[in-house]
C-alpha positions in Angstrom: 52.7 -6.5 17.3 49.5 -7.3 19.4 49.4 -9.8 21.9 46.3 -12.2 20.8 45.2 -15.4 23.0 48.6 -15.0 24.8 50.9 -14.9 21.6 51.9 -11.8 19.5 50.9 -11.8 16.1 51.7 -8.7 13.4 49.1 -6.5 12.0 48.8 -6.7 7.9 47.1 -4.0 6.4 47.2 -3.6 3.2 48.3 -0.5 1.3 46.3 -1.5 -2.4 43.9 0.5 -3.2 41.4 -1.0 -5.9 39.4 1.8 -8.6 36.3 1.0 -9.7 35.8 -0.2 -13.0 32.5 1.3 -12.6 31.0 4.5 -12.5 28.2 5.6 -11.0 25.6 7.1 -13.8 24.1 10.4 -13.3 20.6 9.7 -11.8 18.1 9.2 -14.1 15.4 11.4 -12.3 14.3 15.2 -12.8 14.7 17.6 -10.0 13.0 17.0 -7.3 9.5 18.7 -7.0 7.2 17.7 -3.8 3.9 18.9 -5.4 2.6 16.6 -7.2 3.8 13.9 -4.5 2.3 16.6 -1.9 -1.2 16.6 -4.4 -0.4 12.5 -4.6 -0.4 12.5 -0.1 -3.7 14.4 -0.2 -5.8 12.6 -2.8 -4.9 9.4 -0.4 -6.2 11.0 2.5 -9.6 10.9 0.8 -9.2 7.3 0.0 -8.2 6.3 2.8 -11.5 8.5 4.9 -13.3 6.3 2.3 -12.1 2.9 3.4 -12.4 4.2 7.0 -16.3 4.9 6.3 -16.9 1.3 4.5 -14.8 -0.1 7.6 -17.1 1.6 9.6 -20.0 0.2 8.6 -19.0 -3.4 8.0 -18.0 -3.5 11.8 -20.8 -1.6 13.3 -24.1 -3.1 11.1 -23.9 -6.6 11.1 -27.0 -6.0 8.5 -24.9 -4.4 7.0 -22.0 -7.0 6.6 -24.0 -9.8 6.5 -26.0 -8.5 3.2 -22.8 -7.4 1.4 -21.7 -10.6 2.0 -24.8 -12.4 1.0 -24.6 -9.8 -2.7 -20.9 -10.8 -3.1 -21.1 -14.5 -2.7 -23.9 -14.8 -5.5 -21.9 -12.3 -7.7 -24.4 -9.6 -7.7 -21.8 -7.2 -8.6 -24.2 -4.1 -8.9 -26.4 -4.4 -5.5 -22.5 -4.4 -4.0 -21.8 -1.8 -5.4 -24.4 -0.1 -4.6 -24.4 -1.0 -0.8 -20.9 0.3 -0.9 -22.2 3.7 -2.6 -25.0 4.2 0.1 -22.4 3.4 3.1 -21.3 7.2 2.1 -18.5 6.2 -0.6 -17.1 9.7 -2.6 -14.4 8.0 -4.4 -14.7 6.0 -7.5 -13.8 2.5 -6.6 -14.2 -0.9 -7.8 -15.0 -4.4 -6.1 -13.7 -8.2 -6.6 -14.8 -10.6 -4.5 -13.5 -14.4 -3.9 -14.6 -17.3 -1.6 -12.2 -15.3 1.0 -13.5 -11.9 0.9 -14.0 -8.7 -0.5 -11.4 -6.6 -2.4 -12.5 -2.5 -2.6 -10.4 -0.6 -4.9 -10.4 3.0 -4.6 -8.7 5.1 -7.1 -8.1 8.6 -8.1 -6.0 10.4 -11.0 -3.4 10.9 -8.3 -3.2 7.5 -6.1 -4.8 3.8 -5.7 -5.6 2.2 -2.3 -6.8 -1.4 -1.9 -8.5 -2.7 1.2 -9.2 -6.2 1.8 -11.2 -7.8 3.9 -11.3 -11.7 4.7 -14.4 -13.3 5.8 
C-alpha cells in the first residue's frame, strides 16, 4: 500500500499478458546498398550548385530578374529558358510559371530538385 493524497490505496498490476494477433512481415526491402543513394547524394549536389547559380543571379542583377520576369509573365517560355541557360545552368531543367512566380525544375537520372520563387 502507498499512501496517496493522505490515504493508502493498493497497487493493481496486472499479471495478463496479451499476444499479438499480428506478426510483423519480413521487410519488404533488399539489402541495404549505400551506392546508388551515395551516386543519388552527389547528382543533388549538382542540382542544387545549379539553383544556387540561378539564385545568384536573380538576387544580384535586378536586369536580370526584372527581364525573366517580364519573359515569364507573357509566357515566352523559350527566352526563359534561355535566360536561365546563359545564367551558367549545367543541368537539364524545366520551367512553369504562375501569376506568383517561377517554378525551376532541375532533374537528373539520379534525383529531382524544385526551387521556387515568389514574386
Amino acid at each position: 500500500m502507498d499512501i496517496y493524497n493522505g490515504r493508502k490505496y493498493p497497487h493493481h498490476h496486472p499479471s495478463h499478458t496479451y499476444a499479438s494477433p499480428f506478426r510483423v512481415p519480413a521487410t519488404p526491402y533488399p539489402p541495404v546498398d549505400a551506392s546508388r543513394f551515395m551516386q543519388s547524394a552527389s547528382g543533388m549536389a549538382v542540382l542544387l550548385s545549379d539553383a544556387a547559380i540561378l539564385s545568384r543571379n536573380i538576387s544580384q542583377s535586378a536586369q536580370f530578374a526584372k527581364q525573366l520576369m517580364i519573359y515569364a509573365q507573357n509566357a515566352k517560355t523559350d527566352l526563359v529558358k534561355s535566360m536561365i541557360k546563359k545564367a551558367g545552368i549545367a543541368s537539364s531543367f524545366d520551367v512553369q510559371y504562375s501569376p506568383d512566380g517561377l517554378r525551376v525544375l532541375f532533374a537528373s537520372e539520379c534525383c529531382r530538385l524544385t526551387a521556387v520563387y515568389r514574386w
